[in-house]
N, C-alpha and C positions, 0 to 999 in steps of 0.2 A: 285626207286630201287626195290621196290616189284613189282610193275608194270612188270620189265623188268625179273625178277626172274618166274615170274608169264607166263608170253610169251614164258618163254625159255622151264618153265616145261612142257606146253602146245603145244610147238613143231610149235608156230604161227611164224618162222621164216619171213616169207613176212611182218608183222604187226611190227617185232622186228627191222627190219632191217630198217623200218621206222620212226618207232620210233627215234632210234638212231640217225639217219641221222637229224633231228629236232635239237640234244643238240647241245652242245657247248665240242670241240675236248678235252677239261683239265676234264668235266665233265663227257666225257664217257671212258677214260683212270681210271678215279677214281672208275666206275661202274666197269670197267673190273677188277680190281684190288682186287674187294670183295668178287670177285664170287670162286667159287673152280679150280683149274689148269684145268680142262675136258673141264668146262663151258667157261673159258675165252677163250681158245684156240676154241671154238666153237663158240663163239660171233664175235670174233677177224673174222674169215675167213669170216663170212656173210656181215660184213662191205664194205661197195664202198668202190671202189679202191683209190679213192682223196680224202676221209676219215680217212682211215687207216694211211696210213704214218704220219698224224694228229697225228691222236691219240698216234701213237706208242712212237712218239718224246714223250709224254707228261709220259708215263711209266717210273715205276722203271726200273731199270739196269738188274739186273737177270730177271726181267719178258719178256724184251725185249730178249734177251738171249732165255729164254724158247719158246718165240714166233717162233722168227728167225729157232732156232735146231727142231722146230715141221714143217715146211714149207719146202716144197721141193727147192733149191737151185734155180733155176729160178724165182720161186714167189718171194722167199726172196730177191735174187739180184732188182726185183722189190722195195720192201719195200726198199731198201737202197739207189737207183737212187733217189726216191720220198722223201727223208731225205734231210736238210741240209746240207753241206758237215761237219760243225763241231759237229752236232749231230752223224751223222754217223761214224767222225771217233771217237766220243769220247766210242761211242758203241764198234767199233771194236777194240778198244785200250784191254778194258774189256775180248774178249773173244778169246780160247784157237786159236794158229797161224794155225792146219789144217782146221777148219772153218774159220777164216777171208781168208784162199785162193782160197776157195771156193769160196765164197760170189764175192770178188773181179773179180776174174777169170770170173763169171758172171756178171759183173757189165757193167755199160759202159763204155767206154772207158773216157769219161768227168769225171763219178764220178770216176772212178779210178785215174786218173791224179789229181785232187782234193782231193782225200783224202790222196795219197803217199805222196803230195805237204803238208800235212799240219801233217803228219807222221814226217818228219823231224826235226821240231820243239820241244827242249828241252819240258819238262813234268813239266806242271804249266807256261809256259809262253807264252807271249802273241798270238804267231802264232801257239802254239798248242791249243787256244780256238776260235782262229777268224774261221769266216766265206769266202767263196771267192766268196759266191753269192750278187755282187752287181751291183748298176748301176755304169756304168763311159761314159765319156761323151769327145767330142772333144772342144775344145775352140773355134775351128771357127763356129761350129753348131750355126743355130741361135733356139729361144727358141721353134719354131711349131716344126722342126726336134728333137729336144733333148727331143719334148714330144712325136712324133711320138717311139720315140726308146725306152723311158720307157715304151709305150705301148706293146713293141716290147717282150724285156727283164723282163720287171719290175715283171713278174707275177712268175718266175723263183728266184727274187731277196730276201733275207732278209728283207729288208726296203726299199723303194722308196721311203720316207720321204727328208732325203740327197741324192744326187748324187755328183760323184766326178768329176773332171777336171782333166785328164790327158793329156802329151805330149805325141809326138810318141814315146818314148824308155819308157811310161808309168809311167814317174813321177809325183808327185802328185803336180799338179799347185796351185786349190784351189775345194772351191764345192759351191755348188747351192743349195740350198732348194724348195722342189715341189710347195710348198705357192709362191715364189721369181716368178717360169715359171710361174704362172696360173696367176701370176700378171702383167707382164710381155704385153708387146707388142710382136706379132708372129715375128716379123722380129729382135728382136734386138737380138747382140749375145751374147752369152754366156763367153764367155772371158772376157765380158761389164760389167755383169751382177753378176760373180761371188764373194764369197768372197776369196781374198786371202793369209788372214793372218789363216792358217792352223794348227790346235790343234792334235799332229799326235800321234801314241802309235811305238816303235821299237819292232819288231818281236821276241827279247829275253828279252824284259821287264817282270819280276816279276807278275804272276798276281794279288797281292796282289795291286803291286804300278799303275797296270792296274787299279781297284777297285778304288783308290785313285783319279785318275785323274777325273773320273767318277763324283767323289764328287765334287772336286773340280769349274770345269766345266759344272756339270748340263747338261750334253750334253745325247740323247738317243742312239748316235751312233757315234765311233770314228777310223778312218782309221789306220791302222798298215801299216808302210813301212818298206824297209829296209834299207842297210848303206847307197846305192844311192840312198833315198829317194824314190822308185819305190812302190808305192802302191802294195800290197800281199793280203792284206783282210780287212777285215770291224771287229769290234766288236762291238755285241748291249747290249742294257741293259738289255735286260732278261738275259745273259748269265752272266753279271755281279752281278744278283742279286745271281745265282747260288753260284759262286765265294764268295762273303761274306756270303754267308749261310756257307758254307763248310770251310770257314778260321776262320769265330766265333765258330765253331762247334770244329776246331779243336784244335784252343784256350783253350777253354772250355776244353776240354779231357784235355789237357795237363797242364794247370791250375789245375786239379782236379787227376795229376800223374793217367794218362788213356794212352795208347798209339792208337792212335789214329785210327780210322777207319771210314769205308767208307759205310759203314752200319746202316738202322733204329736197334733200341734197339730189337726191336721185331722180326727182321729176323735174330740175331746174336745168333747163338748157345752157347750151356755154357762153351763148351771147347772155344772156339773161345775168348768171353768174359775173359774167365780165362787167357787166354794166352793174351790179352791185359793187365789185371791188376795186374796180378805177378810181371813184372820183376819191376816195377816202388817198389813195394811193399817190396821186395828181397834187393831192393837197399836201401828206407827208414830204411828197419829194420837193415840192416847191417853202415849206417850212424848212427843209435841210439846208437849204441854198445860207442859211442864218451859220449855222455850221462851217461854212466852207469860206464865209468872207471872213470871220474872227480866225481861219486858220490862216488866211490869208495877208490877216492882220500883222500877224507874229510869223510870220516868213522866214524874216529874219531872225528870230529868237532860234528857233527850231534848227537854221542853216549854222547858228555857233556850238549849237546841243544838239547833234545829230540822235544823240539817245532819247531824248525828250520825247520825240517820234515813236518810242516802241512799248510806248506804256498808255499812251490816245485811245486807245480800244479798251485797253483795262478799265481808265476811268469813266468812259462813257459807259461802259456794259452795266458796272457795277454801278452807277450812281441810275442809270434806266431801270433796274430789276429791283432797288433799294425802293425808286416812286413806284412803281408798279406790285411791288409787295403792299405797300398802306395804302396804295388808289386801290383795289381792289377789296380789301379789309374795309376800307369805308363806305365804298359803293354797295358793299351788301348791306352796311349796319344798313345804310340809310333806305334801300329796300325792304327791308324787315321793321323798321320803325323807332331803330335801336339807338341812331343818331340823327340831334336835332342840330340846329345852326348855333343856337344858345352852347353847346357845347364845343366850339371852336377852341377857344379859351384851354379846355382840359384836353383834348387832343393833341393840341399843338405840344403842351405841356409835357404830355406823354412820350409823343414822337420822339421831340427833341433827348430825352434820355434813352429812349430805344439807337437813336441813332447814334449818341456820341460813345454808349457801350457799343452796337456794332464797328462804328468808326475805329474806335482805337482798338479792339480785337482786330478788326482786318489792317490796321493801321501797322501794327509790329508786325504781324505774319508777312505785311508785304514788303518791310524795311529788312526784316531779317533772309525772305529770297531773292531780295535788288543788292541786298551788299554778301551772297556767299553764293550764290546760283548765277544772275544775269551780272557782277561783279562791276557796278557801278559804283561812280564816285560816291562821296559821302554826302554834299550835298544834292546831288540829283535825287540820292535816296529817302532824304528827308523830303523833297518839294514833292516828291509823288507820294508819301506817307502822309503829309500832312494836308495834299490834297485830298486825301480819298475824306479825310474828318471830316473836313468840310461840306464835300459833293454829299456825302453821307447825310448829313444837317438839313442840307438844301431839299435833298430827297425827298423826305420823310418831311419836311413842313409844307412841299406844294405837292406831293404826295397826298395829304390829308386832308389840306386846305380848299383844290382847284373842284373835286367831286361837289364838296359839301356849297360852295359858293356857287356852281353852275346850277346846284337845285335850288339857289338861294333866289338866281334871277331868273327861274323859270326852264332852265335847261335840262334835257336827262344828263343826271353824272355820270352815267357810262361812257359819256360822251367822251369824258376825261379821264379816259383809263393809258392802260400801257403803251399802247404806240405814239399820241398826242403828249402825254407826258414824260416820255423818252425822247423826243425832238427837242422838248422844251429843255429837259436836261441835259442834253448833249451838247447845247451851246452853251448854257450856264457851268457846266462839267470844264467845259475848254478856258472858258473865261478866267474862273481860278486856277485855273492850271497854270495857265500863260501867266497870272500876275502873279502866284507865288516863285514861277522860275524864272520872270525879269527881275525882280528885289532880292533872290533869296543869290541866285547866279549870276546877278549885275551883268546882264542879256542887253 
């Protein structure tokens, strides 16, 4: 990096430009990206041309962006021919619609058609992240012709690793592996040779359950068709790693009542940020208000048991952190595929003894430091021991239950993670409180 800082300030562009051309295209997207906006967009134009679009793919969003709006409309239409079709259009999805008519307008006529084609495709699924650069192949080819045409195509393609087998109305028969040709005798065919029990993704699958399949199957690359089976595009697994970065990420925000964004931490301004973490926050504090009128309830309970007051926190924490252990446990299963709605039933099942074993371990540790530590009566010590069993119960059944039901009617279950389900317990937390130290304490 100093090296290259060192070249640029010295104006040795001939030596930089060689320099560059040496690295590896992820590690000079990384350099560009440190330098100040004058410098990159200065680094950026001295790069080779079968370089650049390298590199570019490998850029943040807005830098790309910034690139693209500093280049005269020509060049740029270049940089975007020299793109992916599904990098490129994932670019132009990003930026304002008088520049993407531009760009396009200059495009070529292939990658326009390629990327209008994959324009169509609902946002988040599968045929709006696939690719359309690949190989396909006739059945009757024998294996020298089908390598003669990877040679042909291949250098234009995503992956030459699979090829597919299509028929004339370009259904997907089966596919080939470039290992299978080169092992292959020149003369046998391809129809011979193929496999074709075919693992396919549909062109409005979910990218999440795209991701999935991925898993499941271990595969580096999987064909999207559509209703009539007709091959549309490829997707590989770098785009799939993308996809779970961005789905864990978004988990995560919403997990942690963030609303979610598309942005590093470091390039998000603080109005921006604020305007992500209010409303979630707006709404928490106005769900507490539930809180505050059941204390209000028992006013009086509390004003005869002044002690009752000093264990309110224990039970709320502990019965918030108890749902927020199993909302999270499920929210993944249910991400990874691992939990279905049908398994309600044994969950609950489960919970329920996970919690009444936690319940009564925390249940004596905390009768045994309320009657020799904080030295309360005898019954106050059982009404908060016997409350925590309880809260505990309660936990871990809407804990497990609230996730798997909001994906039941369509909602993410992140949505129902710790901070929403910590509201919801903290009134229900109070609620047994109150009623086991009115009956147990004749309050």
């Amino acid at each position: 990096m100093d090296e290259i800082k060192e070249l640029l300030e010295t104006r040795q562009y001939t030596s930089l430009r060689q320099k560059i051309a040496e690295m590896n295209e992820a590690d000079v997207a990384v350099i560009l990206e440190e330098l100040e906006t004058e410098d990159m967009l200065k680094v950026f134009r001295i790069l080779p041309k079968d370089l650049a679009a390298d590199v570019f793919s490998y850029m943040e969003v807005e830098n790309q962006q910034m690139i693209i709006t500093s280049m005269s409309e020509k060049d740029a239409a270049v940089i975007i021919d020299n793109l992916m079709a599904d990098d490129a259009t994932s670019l132009l999805e990003e930026m304002p619609a008088n520049i993407v008519k531009k760009l396009l307008a200059n495009a070529s006529p292939e990658t326009r058609s390629n990327i209008n084609h994959l324009l169509r495709y609902p946002e988040y699924s599968a045929g709006s992240i696939m690719t359309v650069e690949y190989v396909d192949l006739k059945e009757s080819l024998t294996v020298e012709q089908a390598i003669a045409r990877i040679r042909k195509v291949g250098v234009d393609s995503e992956t030459i690793n699979i090829c597919y087998v299509l028929d004339a109305q370009r259904r997907l028969l089966g596919t080939v592996a470039l290992r299978y040709l080169l092992l292959s005798e020149p003369d046998d065919i391809i129809g011979d040779i193929m496999h074709e029990n075919v693992i396919s993704l549909h062109t409005l699958m979910d990218q999440e359950e795209v991701a999935a399949q991925f898993k499941k199957y271990d595969f580096t690359s999987m064909p999207v068709v559509d209703n009539e089976n007709r091959l549309v595009g490829i997707i590989t697994v770098d785009d799939v790693v993308d996809i779970m970065v961005e789905e864990a990420t978004e988990d995560i925000e919403k997990m942690a009542a963030i609303v979610s964004s598309d942005k590093p931490y470091m390039k998000t301004g603080i109005f921006e940020t604020f305007g992500k973490r209010i409303p979630w926050l707006l709404l928490l504090m106005v769900t507490s208000t539930f809180t505050e009128q059941i204390i209000n309830i028992f006013t009086e309970a509390l004003s005869a048991c002044a002690a009752l007051t000093m264990f309110i926190p224990m039970l709320m924490g502990t019965g918030g952190n108890a749902g927020g252990q199993v909302s999270v446990t499920v929210i993944r299963g249910l991400s990874l595929g691992e939990i279905e709605y049908r398994d309600v039933p044994k969950i609950i099942w489960k919970e329920m003894r996970v919690a009444l074993m936690c319940g009564l371990t925390l249940s004596v540790a905390s009768f045994v430091k309320l009657m020799f530590f904080n030295r309360v009566g005898l019954m106050v010590a059982l009404v908060v021991s016997l409350t925590l069993i309880f809260v505990l119960l309660l936990s871990k059944i809407i804990g497990c239950t609230l996730p798997i039901l909001a994906k039941r009617i369509g909602f993410d279950p992140a949505v129902m993670a710790s901070p929403l389900i910590t509201t919801i317990l903290d009134a229900l937390s109070l609620i047994v409180y109150f009623q086991f130290a009115t009956h147990m304490l004749g309050l």
